[in-house]
N, C-alpha and C positions, 0 to 999 in steps of 0.2 A: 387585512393582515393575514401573510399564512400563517397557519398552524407547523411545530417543527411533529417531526415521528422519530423516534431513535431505531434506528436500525440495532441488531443485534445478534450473532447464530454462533453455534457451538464449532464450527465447522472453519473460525478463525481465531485466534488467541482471547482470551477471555482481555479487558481492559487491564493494564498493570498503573494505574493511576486515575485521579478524578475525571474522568471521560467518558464519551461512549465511544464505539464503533466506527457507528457514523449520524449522522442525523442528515433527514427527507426536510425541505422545506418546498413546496410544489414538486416543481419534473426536477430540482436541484439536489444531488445528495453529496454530502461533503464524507467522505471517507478520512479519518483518521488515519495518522503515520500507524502503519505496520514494519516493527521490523522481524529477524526471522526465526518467529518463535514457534515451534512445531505445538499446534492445538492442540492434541490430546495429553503433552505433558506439559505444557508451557515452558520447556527448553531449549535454548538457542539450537538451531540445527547444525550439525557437523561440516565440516569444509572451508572451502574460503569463498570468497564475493560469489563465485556462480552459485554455489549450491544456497547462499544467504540471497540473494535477488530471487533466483526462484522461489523461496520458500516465503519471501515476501510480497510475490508476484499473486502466488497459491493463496496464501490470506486474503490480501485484494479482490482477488476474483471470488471468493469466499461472502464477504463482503455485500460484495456490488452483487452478486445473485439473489441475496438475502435483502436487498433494497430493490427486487424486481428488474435490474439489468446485468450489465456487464462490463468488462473494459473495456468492450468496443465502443459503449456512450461514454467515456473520459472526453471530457475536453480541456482536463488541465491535470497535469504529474507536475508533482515536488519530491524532487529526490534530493537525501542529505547525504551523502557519505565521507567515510573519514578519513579517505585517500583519493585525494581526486585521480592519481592511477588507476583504479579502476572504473573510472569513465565508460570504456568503450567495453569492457565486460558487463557491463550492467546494461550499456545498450544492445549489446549481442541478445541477453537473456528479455531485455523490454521488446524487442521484435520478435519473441515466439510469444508474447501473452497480447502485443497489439498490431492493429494492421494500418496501415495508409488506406486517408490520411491522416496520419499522428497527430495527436492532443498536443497543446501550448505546453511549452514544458521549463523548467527551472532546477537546475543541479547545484549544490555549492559543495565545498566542502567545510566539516562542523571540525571540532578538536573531540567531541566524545559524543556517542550514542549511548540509548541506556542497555543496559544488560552489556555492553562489550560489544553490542554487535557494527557490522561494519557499513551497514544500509539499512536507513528508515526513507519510508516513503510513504505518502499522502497523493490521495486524487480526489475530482472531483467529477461527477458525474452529470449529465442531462439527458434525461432520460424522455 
């Protein structure tokens, strides 16, 4: 049986609920939804969906360095948002943080995120 490890760094939004981060189970690390809360103040960042995907991209990658890799080891994104009109904006901005070929991936749309924001996202790693 593996042992888990909880990931953790200053360098992405402190947890805003009973969670962690992420947690290492072997080369697997499940990354927790991030959505686009600016680390140093834990307030939502200004703009709309491009500037919230990036700044939840920036967490992630945040993240996933701090569990010893990157997005480029995703092999699975969950993305929730709460217009599915922004679909193809959210993929605009997932193609400057990933590269082919792209992780398994999963979009719905929810009716609320917390904090108001307009995208949370989870990945998972294999590292």
């Amino acid at each position: 049986m593996s042992k888990k490890e909880i990931i953790s760094t200053d360098k992405a939004p402190a947890a805003i609920g009973p969670y962690s981060q992420a947690v290492k189970v072997g080369d697997t690390v499940y990354l927790s939804g991030q959505i686009p809360l600016a680390p140093d103040t834990m307030e939502m960042v200004a703009g709309g969906i491009g500037e919230q995907a990036t700044q939840v991209f920036n967490n992630l990658s945040a993240v996933a360095a701090a569990a010893g890799g990157s997005l480029d080891d995703a092999v699975k994104v969950n993305i929730s948002l709460t217009d599915l009109g922004d679909f193809n904006a959210v993929n605009e901005v997932m193609k400057t943080f990933l590269k082919e070929p792209y992780p398994a991936r999963a979009c719905v749309q929810v009716a609320a995120l917390p904090r108001g924001a307009m995208v949370e996202i989870e990945v998972i790693l294999s590292l």
